[in-house]
PLY file of the C-alpha trace (Angstrom):
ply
format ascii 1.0
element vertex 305
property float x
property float y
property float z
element edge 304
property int vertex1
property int vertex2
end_header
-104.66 -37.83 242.91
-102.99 -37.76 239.13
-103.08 -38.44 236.10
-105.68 -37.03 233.48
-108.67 -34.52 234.26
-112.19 -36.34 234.50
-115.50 -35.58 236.39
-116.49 -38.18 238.94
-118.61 -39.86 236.06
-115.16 -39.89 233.91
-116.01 -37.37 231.60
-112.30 -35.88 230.16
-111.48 -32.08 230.99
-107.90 -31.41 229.61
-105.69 -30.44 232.44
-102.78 -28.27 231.08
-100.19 -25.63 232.37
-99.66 -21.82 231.41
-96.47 -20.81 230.43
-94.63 -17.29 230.11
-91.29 -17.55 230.17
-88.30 -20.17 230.20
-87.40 -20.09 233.45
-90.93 -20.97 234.34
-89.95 -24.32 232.03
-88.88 -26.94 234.58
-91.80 -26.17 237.04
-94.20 -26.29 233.90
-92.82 -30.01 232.93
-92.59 -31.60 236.08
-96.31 -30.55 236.52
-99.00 -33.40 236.39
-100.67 -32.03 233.39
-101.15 -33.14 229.52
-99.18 -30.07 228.06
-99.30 -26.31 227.68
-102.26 -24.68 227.48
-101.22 -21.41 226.99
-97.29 -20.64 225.96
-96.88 -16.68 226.16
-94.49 -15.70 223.85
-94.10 -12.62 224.65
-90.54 -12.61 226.98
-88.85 -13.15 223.54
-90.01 -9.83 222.37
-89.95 -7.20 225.25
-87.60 -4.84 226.40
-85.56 -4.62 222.92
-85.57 -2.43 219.98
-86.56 -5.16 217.07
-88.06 -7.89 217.03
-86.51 -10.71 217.26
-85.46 -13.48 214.41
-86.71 -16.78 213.31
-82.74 -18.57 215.15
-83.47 -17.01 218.06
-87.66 -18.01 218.52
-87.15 -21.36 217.20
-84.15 -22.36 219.81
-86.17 -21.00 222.24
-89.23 -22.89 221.06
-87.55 -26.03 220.49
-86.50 -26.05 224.36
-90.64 -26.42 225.12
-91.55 -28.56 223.10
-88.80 -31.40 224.07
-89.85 -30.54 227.63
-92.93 -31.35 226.27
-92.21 -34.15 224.38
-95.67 -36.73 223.70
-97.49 -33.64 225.22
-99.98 -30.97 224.00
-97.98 -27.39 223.63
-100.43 -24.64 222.79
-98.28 -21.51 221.20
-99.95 -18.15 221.37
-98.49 -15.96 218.67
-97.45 -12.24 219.78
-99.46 -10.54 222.11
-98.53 -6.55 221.97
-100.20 -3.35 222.37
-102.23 -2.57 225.31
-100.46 -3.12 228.17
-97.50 -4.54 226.30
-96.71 -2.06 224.29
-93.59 -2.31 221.68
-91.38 0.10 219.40
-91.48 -2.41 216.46
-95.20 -2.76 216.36
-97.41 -0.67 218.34
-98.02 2.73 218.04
-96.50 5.41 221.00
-99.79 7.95 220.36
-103.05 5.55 220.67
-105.45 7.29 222.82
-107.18 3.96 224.06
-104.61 1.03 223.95
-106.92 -1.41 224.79
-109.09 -0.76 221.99
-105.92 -0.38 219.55
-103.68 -2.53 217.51
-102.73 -5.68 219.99
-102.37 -9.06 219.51
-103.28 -10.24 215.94
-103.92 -6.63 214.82
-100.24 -6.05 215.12
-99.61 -8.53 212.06
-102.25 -6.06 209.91
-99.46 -3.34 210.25
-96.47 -5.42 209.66
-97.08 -8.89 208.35
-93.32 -10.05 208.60
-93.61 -10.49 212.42
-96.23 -13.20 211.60
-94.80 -14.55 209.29
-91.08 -14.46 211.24
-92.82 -16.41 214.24
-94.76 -19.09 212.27
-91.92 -19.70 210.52
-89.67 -20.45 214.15
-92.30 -22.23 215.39
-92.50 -24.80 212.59
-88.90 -25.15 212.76
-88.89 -25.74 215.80
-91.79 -28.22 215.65
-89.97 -30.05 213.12
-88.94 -33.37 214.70
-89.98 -32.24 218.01
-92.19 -34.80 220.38
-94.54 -32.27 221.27
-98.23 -32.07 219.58
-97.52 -28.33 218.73
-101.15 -26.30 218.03
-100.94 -22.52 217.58
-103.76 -19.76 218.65
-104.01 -16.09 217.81
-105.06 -13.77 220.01
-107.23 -10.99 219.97
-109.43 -12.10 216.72
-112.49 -10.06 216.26
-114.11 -11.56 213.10
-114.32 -14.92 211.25
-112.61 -13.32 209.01
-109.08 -13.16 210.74
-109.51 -15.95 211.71
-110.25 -17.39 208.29
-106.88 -15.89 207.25
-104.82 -17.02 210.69
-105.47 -20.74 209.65
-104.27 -20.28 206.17
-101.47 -18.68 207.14
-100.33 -21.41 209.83
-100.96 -24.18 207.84
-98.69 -22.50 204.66
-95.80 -23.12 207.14
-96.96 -26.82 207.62
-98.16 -26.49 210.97
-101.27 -28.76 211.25
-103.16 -26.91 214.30
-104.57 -23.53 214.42
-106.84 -22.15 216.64
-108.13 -18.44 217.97
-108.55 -16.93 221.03
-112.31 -15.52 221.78
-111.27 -12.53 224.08
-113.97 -10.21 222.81
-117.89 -10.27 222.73
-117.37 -10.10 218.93
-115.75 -13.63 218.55
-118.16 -14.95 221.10
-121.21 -14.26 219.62
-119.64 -15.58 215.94
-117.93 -18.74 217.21
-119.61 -21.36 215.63
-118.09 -19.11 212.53
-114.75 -19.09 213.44
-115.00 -22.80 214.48
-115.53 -23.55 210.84
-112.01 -22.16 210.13
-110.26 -23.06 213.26
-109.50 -26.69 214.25
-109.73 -25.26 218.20
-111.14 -22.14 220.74
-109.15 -20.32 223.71
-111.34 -18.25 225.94
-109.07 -15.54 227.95
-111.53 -14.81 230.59
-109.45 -11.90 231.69
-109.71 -9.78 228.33
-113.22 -11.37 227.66
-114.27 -9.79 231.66
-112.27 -6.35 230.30
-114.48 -5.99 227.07
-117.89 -7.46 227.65
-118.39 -5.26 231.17
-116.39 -2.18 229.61
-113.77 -2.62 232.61
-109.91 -1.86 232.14
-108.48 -5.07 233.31
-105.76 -2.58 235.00
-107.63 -0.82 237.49
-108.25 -2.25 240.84
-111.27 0.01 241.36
-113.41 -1.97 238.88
-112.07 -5.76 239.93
-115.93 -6.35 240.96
-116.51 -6.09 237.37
-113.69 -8.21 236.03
-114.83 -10.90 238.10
-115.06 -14.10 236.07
-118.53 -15.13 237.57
-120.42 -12.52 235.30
-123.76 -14.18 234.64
-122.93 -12.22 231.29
-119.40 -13.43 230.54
-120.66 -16.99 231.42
-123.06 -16.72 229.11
-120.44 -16.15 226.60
-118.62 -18.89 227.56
-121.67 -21.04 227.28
-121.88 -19.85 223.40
-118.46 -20.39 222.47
-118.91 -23.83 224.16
-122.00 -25.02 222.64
-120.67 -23.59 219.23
-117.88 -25.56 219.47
-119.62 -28.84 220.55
-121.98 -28.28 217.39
-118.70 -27.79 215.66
-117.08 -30.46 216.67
-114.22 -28.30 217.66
-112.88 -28.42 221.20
-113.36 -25.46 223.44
-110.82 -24.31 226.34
-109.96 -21.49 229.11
-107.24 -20.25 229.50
-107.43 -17.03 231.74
-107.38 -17.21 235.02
-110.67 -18.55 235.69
-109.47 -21.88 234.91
-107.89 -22.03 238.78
-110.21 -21.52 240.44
-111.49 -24.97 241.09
-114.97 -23.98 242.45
-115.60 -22.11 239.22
-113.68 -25.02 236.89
-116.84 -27.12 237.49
-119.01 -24.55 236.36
-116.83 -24.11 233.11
-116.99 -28.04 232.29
-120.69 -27.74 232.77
-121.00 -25.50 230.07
-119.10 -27.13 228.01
-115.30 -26.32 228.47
-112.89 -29.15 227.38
-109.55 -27.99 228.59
-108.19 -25.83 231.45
-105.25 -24.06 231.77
-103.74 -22.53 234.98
-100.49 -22.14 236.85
-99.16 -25.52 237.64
-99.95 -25.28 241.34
-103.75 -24.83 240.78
-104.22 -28.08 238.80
-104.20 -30.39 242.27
-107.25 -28.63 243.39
-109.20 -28.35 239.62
-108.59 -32.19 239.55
-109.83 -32.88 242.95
-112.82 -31.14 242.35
-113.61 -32.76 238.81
-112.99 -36.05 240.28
-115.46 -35.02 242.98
-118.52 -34.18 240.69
-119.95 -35.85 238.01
-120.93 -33.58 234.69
-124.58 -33.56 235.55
-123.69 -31.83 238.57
-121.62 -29.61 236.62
-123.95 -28.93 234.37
-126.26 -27.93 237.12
-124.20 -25.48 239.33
-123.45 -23.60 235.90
-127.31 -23.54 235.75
-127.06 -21.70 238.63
-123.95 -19.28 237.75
-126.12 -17.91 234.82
-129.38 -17.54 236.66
-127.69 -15.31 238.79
-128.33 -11.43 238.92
-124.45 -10.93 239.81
-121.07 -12.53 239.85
-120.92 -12.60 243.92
-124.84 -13.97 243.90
-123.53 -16.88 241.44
-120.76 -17.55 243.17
-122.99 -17.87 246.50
-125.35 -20.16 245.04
-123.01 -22.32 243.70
-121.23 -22.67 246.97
-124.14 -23.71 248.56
-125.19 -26.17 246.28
-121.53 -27.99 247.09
-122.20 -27.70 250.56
-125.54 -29.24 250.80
0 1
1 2
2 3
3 4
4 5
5 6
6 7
7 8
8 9
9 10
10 11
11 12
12 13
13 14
14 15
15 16
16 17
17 18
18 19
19 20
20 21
21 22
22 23
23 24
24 25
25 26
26 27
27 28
28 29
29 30
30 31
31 32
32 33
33 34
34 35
35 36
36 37
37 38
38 39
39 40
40 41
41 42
42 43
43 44
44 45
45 46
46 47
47 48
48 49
49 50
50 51
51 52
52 53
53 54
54 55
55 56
56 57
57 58
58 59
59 60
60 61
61 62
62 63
63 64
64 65
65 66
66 67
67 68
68 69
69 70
70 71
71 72
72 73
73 74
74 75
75 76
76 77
77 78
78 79
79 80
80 81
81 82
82 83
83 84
84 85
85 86
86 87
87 88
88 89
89 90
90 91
91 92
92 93
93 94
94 95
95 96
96 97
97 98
98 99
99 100
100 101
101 102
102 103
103 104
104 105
105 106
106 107
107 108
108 109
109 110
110 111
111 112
112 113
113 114
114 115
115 116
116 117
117 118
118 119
119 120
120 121
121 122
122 123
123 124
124 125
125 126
126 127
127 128
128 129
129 130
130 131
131 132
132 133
133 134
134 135
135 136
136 137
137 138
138 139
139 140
140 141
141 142
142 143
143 144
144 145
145 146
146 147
147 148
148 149
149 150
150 151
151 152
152 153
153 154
154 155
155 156
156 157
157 158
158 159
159 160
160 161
161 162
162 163
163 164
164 165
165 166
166 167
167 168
168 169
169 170
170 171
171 172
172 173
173 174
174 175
175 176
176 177
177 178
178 179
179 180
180 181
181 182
182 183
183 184
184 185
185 186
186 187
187 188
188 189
189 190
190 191
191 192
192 193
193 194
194 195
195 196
196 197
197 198
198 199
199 200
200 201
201 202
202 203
203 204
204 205
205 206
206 207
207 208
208 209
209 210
210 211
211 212
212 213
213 214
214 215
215 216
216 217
217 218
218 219
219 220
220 221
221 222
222 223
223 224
224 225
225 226
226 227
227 228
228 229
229 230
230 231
231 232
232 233
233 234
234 235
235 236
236 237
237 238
238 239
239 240
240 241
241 242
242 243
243 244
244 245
245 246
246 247
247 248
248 249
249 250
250 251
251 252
252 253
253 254
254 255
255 256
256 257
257 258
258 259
259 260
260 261
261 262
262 263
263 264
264 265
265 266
266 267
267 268
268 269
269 270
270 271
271 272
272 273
273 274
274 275
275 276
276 277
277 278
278 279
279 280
280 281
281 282
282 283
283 284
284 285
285 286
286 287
287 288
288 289
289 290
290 291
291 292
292 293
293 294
294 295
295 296
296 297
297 298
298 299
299 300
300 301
301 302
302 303
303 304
């Protein structure tokens, strides 16, 4: 089975690739998919003093997006602090990381590393065959994300879009969908913040478990916000491959997944299998659970019967 993501009833669910470093390139391409989800950019910064400058991001940009080339290439804009910390923008002494400056935060401190990156990334776009759209992460208010957009688009760069990774931006996305022309829900960070859980620690994985009833639900509202919107809605945490839970996703409204190439076989063999009613219905019963491992139980047996 190829060729683009679709239910059994042929309703369209994006199928697209995660990508976090160049080496990871070729595999990426050669996948059956419509284009990058999620590009990490983060292997340009790490391990190095200062960040780097707008040659070196935008010849390393302009190698995706002619891989890429008549494809979708999602750029997510640097992704620090936390558990990516760096000496050019986070802080050494933050006694909760987690809860610090990271991701779009960082560009509060020192604006020039936005403004650096957009600028290689619409050089790089420039001529390029790729449909180039650009997220930031970590956005907290419709406010930042208000300000993201403008910023993008000053460097001619059509697309902008934020990531809803906390219950903040979730409960406020029809908001930011009036200022973004896209959503990105990272499941992972979304799991971390709306059950209190550091994504890090293998004692709480129960927790982090995607199948929440309550960080479903949050998908659900960033999803109907966006259909309301107009304003297309996708995952791009890890969630997204797991092709049992994928149908629950496009029954709440998802319109794009994004995984590791060698997941999107199985996500498109089980669209293909169920039509968006069905969908629609097994999310029913994700939500309506009391737990994740409930949900995922009666969903399960609802496929089975």
């Amino acid at each position: 089975m190829s060729g683009p993501g679709r239910t059994a009833d042929g309703h369209p669910v994006k199928l697209l690739v995660n990508l976090g470093a160049l080496a990871e390139l070729p595999s990426a391409a050669a996948a059956d998919s419509e284009g990058v989800g999620l590009f990490r950019t983060e292997f340009l910064y790490l391990d190095r003093g200062q960040a780097p400058g707008v040659d070196e991001q935008s010849t390393a940009y302009r190698e995706v997006f002619a891989a890429f080339s008549g494809r979708r290439v999602v750029v997510r804009t640097l992704d620090a602090g936390a558990d990516k910390p760096l000496p050019f923008a986070t802080a050494t002494d933050e006694p909760n990381p987690a809860l610090g400056v990271r991701g779009l935060r960082t560009a509060a401190l020192d604006p020039q590393l936005l403004e650096t990156q957009l600028a290689a990334i619409s050089a790089a776009a420039e001529g390029a065959g790729a449909d180039v759209w650009v997220m930031a992460p970590m956005v907290s208010v419709p406010r930042e994300a208000a300000d993201f957009t403008a910023r993008v688009r000053s460097h001619g760069l059509p697309v902008a879009g934020a990531m809803v990774e906390v219950p903040a931006a979730a409960l406020r996305a029809g908001s930011l969908a009036e200022s973004c022309d896209f959503l990105s829900l990272g499941t992972n960070d979304l799991s971390q913040y709306t059950l209190a859980a550091d994504r890090t620690l293998g004692s709480l994985a129960e927790l982090l478990d995607p199948w929440q009833p309550s960080v479903l639900d949050l998908v659900a509202m960033t999803a109907e916000a966006g259909t309301q919107k107009g304003v297309p809605v996708g995952v791009c945490g890890e969630a997204a491959a797991d092709p049992v839970l994928a149908l629950v996703l496009v029954g709440l409204g998802v319109t794009s997944l994004s995984a590791a190439p060698g997941c999107l076989p199985a996500v498109r063999a089980a669209l293909a299998a169920h039509p968006l009613d069905h969908c629609r219905h097994l999310a029913h019963l994700a939500r309506s659970a009391p737990d994740a491992s409930t949900g995922r139980a009666a969903v399960l047996e609802a496929l089975t019967d």
